[in-house]
N, C-alpha and C positions, 0 to 999 in steps of 0.2 A: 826631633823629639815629638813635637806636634803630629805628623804625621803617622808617627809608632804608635801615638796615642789612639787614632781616627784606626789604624789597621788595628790595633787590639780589639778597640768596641765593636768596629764591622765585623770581626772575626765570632768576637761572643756574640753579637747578636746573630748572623747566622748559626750560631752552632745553636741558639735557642730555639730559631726555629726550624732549625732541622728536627730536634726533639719534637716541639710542635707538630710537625708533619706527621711524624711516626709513629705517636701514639693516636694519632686516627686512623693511621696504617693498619696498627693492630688490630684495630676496632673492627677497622670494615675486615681484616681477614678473619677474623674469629664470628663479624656475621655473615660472612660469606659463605664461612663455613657449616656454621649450625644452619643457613638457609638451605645450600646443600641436602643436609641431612635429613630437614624438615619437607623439603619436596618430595624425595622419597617415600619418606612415608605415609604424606598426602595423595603418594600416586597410588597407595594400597587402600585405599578408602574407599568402600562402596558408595557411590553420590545420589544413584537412583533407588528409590524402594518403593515399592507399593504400597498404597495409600493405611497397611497396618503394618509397616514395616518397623514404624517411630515406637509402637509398643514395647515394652518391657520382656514380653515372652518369642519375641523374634531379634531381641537386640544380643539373646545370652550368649551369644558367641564369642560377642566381645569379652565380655566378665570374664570368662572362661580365660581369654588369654591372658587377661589380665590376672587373676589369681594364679596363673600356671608362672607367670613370672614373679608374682611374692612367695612361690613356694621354692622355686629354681634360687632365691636369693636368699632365704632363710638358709637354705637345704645349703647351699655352697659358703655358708658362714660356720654352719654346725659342721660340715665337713673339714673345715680349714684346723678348729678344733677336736674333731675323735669324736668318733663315735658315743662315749660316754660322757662325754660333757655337760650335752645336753641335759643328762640326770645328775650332776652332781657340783652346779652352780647357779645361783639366784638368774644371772643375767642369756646364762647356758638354757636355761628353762621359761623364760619368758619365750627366747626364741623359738624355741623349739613348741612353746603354746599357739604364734603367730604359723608356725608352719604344719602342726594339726591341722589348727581351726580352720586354715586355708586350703588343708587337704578338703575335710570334712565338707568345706563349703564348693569344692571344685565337683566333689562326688555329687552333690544335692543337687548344682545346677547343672551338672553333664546329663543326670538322668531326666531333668525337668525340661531341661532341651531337645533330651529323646521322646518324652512323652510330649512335644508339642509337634515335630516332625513325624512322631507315629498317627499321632490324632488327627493330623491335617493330610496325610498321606501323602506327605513332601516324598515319599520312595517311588511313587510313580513317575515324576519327571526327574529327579536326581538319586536312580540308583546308585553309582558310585560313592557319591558323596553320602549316602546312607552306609553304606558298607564298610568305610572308614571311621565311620562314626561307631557303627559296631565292634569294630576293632581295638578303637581306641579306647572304649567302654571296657574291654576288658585289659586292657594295657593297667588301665586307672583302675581299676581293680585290684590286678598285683603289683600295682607300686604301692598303694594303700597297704595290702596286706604284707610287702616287703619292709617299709617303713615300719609297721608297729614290730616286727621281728628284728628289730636294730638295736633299738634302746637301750636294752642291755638290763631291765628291769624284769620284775616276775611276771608281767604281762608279753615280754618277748619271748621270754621261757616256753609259759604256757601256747602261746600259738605259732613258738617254731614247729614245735611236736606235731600240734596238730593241722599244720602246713605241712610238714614230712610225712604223716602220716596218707594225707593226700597225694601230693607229689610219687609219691612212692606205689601207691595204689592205683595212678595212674600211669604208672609202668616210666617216669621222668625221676627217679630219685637220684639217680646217678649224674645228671647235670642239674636237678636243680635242688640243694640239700638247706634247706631252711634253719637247719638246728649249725649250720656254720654259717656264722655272721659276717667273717671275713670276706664268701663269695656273695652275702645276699645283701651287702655293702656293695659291690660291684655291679649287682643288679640293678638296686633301687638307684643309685648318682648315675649311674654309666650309661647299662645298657638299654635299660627302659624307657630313661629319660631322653635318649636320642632317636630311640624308634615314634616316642609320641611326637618330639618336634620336629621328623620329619613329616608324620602323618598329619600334624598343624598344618603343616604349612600347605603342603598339598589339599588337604580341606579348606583351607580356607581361597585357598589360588583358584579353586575350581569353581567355590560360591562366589568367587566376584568374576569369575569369568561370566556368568551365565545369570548372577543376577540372584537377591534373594527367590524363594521359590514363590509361585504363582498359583492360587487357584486352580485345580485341574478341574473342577466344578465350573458350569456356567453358568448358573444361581447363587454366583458369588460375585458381586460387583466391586471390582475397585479400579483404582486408577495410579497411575507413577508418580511421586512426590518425589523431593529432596530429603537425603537422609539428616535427620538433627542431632549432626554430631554435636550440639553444644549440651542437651539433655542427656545423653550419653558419656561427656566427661564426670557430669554432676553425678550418674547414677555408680559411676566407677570409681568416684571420690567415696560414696553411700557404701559401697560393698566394702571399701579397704577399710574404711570406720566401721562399721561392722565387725568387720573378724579383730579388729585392732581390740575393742571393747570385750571381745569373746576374750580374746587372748590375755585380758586386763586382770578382769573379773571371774573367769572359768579356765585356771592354770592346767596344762595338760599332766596328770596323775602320776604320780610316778610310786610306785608297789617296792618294796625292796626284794631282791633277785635270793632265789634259795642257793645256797651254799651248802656244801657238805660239812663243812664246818659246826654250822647253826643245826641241820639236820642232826648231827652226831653227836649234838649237845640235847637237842631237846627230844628226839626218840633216839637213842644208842640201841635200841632193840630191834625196833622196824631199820635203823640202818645193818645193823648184824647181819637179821634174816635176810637183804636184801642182796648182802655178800655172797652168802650161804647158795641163792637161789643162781646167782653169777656163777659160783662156782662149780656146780652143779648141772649147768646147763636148761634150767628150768624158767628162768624170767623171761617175759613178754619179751627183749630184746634178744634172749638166745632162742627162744622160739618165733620170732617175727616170719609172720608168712608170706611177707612178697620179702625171698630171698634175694636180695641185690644192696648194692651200694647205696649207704655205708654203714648197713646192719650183719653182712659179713663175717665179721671181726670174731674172736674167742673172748668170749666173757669171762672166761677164767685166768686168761693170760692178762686182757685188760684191766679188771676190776679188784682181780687177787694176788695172782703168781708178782708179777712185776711191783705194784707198791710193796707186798710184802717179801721182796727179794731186799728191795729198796729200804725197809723197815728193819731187817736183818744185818744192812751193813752199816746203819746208822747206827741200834743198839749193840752190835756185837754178840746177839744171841745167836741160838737155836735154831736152826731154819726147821722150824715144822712141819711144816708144808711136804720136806724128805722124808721126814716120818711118817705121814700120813700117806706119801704112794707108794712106803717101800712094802705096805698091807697089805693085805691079800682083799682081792673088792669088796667079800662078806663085811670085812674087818672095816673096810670104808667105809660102807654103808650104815655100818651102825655109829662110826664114830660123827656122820653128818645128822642120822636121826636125832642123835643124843645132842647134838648142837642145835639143833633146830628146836627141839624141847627144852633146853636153857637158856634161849632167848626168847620162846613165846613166853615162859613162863617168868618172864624180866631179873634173869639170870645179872650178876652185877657185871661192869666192865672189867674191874681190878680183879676180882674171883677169875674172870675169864682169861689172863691172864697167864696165871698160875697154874691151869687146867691142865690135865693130864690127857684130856683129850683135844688132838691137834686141830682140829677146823673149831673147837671152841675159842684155844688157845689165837689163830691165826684172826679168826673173825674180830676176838676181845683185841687184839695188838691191832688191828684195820681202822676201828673204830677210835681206839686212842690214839693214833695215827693222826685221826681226820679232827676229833678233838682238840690236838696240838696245831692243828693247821696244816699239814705238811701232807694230807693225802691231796686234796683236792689239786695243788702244784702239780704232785708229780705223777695224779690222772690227769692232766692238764700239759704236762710236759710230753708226752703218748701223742701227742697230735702235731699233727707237722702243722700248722698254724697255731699261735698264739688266740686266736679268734675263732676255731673250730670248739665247740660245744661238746657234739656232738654224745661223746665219752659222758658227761657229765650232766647233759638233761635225759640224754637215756636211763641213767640211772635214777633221777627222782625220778622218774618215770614206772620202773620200774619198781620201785618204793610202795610203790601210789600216793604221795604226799605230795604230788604235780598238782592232781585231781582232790585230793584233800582241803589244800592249802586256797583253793580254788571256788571249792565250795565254801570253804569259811568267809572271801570275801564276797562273793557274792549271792550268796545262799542258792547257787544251781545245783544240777546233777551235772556226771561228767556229758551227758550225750547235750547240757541245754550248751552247753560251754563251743559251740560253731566256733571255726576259724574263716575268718581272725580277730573275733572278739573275747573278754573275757567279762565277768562282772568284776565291778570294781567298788564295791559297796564300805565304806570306809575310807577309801583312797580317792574319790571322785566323785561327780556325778553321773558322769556319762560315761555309755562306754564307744569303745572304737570300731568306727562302723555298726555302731548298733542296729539299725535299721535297716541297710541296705544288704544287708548280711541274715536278713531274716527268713529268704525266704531256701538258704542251703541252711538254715539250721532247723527250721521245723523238718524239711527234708531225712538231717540227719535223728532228729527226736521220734520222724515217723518210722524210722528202720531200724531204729534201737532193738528191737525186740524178734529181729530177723535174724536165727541166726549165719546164713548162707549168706548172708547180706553185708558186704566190705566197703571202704573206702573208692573200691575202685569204682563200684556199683554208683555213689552217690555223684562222684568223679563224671563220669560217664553220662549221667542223665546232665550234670552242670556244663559240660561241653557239648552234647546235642545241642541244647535248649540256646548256648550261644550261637550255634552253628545257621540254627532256625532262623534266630533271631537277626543274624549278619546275611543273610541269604533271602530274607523276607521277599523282596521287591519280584521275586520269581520264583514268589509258591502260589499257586494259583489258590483260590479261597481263603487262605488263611491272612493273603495282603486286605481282602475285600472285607475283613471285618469292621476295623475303626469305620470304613465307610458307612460297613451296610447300621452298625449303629449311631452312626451320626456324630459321631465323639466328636468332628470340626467345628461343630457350634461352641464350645470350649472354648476356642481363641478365634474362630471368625464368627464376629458377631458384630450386632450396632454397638457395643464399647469400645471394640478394637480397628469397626471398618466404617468411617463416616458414612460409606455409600449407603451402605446399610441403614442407617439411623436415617436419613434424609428417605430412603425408602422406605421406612418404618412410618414415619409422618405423615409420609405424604399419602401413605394408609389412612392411616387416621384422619386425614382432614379428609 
């Protein structure tokens, strides 16, 4: 008995510390592991910098990843929930405030990055990594302008059009159609996003291959220091508080989206006439001048014949629409004038109805249609995606209460209203891409009054000017300007290059 007693306690006590053992087992394998982890990414660490390297305007490289990773994590939480989430819950729209604000702030310091690489004339020893940077500039361009086309608010509205409008002018409308959300959903998470994180990475593999960039000046003194990454985590904690406080205090806007609905409630006139013009063949979208995809289509089979085929089997009337082609064209023609003069002259809906004359009769049943709810569905059901627009911003469009509704918020004209911002005056304080968007909208306010002068035109000069710009490093004279005005004093100077300040004194004394 004694002895069962001695092997039971030997037994428990090694079984305790076998336990013992094993949970330092775990320990060291979970640090083994995250040490692993941590070496790797130590070994992507630049170590050496020149003696202005520890500055804030040579470090934005970093920031940069780092915000491209709080927008990749926002972006993949708003994704997880739809598209329109983000506009139609408290916690939906904070996120989607943190993933503006972080757009907005990736824009500010991609370009501040660019203008410090342009100033110092880093394209002379690092073409490449200049020309990816220009790439990548316009990558962040239309992810920004694909992003505000998503929301699903009246601010997506307004700058799908006038994204399509371009696209379209630039002879791409066919693969790239902005007024459908469902493909420009697929742009902005997918495709975009994996062309820039390739182009990261390779930008950045190539700046540590060879080292931040160097003085090509020899009136410029510096010397190789260690990089301080420890001031560099601090200023990366600074930026995420930053946009965290933006995203607090400055919630991203959200406008409510026009509906045929609400249109057909609040002008049922301008929506009549707008039928009328569909039908017809006369509106901006059956006459759209760069003929291709996906302006195409019959405006009279989309916007007329079919809801009101549709309208026909629900009420069990009259299909008028038979009567009015079994006419002889005169007989057409006046029965469209005479509709078109009963709704300028705010002819009632119920009267129209009743009407004896059939495109009064069909336009009046269109609009109570859309009143009840039941047009915009089944203009909505026309489209082989659920998320294809297209049908239905063409037509405020067409309206003109796009451009209307647009200058009531923001007191613009339609030509100040650039893509991809809109004013938001009521709804916010800022608008999206305000700034960096300003100088294709003076563009478009100076050509306003052109009339030869198209989308393609503005198109055309905004793709040179990139082309220019991505090609710099081997155009002869146009690289040598930052130089020949000196713009490098900007960031090499006694603030940013001890050498300098120590040169500076020793002036002086």
């Amino acid at each position: 008995m004694q002895d069962k007693f001695f092997n039971c306690s030997r037994s428990r006590s090694c079984c305790m510390q076998s336990e013992e053992e094993e949970e330092p087992q775990k320990k060291g394998f979970l640090r083994e592991n995250l040490s692993q982890v941590w070496s790797v990414v130590k070994s992507m660490y630049i170590t050496d910098v020149p003696s202005y390297g520890n500055s804030f305007f040579f470090t934005i490289g970093i920031y940069l990843m780092e915000i491209f990773g709080i927008i990749a994590v926002t972006g993949m939480i708003m994704a997880i929930f739809g598209p329109f989430w983000a506009g139609l819950t408290p916690i939906g729209n904070f996120i989607l405030s943190i993933h503006v604000w972080a757009a907005e702030a990736f824009v500010t310091l991609i370009f501040l990055h660019l203008v410090v690489n342009l100033f110092t004339s880093m394209y002379r020893r690092k073409k490449l990594v200049w020309m990816l940077g220009g790439i990548m500039l316009f990558l962040v361009l239309l992810e920004f302008a694909f992003g505000v086309g998503i929301t699903g608010d009246y601010v997506a509205q307004f700058n799908a059009k006038a994204g399509a409008d371009l696209w379209n002018g630039m002879g791409l409308g066919y693969w790239v159609n902005p007024l459908n959300i469902g493909a420009v959903y697929g742009w902005h998470i997918a495709i975009v996003p994996f062309l820039l994180i390739g182009l990261i990475f390779t930008h950045y593999l190539l700046v540590k291959k060879d080292g931040l960039g160097k003085p090509y000046r020899n009136d410029i003194p510096y010397s190789m220091t260690k990089a301080n990454h420890g001031k560099m985590y601090v200023r990366m904690a600074y930026v995420f508080a930053i946009i965290l406080l933006f995203a607090i205090f400055i919630r991203a806007p959200y406008s409510a989206p026009l509906t045929m609905h609400n249109i057909s409630i609040s002008q049922p006139d301008t929506f009549a006439i707008t039928l009328l013009n569909e039908f017809n063949f006369s509106s901006a979208t059956a006459t759209y001048f760069d003929t291709i995809q996906p302006y195409t289509f019959s405006t009279r089979n989309v916007y007329v014949s079919i809801p009101y085929a549709k309208y026909v089997n629900l009420t069990n009337g009259r299909n008028m629409e038979n009567a009015y082609l079994s006419e002889s064209a005169s007989v057409q023609n006046n029965y469209l004038k005479g509709a078109f003069s009963y709704f300028q002259n705010n002819g009632s809906i119920s009267g129209a109805l009743n009407s004896s004359n059939p495109m009064i009769a069909i336009a009046g049943s269109l609009v109570r249609m859309a009143q009840d709810g039941v047009y915009g569905p089944v203009l909505q059901g026309e489209e082989h995606s659920g998320l294809n627009y297209t049908y239905a911003i063409r037509f405020y469009a067409d309206s003109g209460i796009l451009y209307t509704h647009a200058s009531s918020l923001g007191g613009l004209s339609e030509e100040d209203l650039g893509m991809p911002k809109v004013g938001l005056k009521g709804t916010g304080i800022w608008q999206y891409g305000g700034y960096w968007t300003a100088p294709y909208d003076l563009l478009e306010v100076a050509t306003a009054g052109i009339p030869w002068w198209n989308d393609i035109e503005n198109g055309l000069i905004a793709t040179i000017s990139f082309i220019l710009f991505i090609c710099l490093p081997y155009i002869p004279l146009l690289r040598d300007i930052p130089d020949k005005l000196k713009l490098y004093k900007l960031f090499w100077n006694r603030h940013t290059i001890p050498e300098l300040k120590k040169k500076k004194e020793d002036e002086e004394a």
